[in-house]
C-alpha positions as CSV (number, residue, x, y, z in Angstrom):
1,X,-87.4,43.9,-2.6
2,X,-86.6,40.1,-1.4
3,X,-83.0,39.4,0.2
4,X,-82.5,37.5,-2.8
5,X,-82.7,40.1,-5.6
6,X,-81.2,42.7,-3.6
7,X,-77.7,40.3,-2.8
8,X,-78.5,39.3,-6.8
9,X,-77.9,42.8,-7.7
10,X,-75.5,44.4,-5.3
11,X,-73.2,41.4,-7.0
12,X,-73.9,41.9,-10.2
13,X,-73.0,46.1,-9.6
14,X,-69.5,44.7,-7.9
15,X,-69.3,43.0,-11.0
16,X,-69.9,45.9,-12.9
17,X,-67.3,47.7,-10.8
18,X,-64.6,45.1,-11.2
19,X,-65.2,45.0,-15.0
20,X,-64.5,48.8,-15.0
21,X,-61.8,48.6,-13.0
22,X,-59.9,46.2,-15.1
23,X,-60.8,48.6,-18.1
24,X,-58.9,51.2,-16.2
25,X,-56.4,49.6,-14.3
26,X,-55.3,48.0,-17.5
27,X,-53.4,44.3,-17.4
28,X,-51.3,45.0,-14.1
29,X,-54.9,44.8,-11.9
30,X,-55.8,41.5,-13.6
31,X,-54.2,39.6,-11.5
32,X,-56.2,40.8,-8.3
33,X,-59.7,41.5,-10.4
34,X,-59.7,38.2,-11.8
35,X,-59.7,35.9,-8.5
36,X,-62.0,38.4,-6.8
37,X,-64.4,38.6,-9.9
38,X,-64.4,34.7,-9.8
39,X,-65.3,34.7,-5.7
40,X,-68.1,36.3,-6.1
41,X,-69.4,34.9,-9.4
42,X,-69.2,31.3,-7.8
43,X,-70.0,33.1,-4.3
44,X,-73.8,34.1,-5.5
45,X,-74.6,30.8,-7.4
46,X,-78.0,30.3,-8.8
47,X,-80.7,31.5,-6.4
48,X,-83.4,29.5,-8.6
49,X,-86.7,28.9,-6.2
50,X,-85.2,29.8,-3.0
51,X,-88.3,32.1,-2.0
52,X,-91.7,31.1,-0.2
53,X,-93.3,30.9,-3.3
């Protein structure tokens, strides 16, 4: 597995997480699962092309 899928996916899992979390937590956790969702969503970006093929 490329170091591109595998940081693809262990964000996407985080995101996963924080998504449950928020489910849980209910509206008080927003306020932290929000920015930290947003980090790493703008954090990964597109990883279009970046391998040696």
């Amino acid at each position: 597995m490329s170091a591109n899928s595998k940081k693809s996916l262990s964000s996407t899992v985080f995101l996963i997480v924080l998504g449950i979390a928020a489910l849980y937590g209910g509206t008080k956790t927003l306020a932290v699962l929000i920015p930290a969702a947003l980090l790493v969503w703008f954090g990964v970006g597109p990883i279009l092309r970046s391998g040696r093929n």
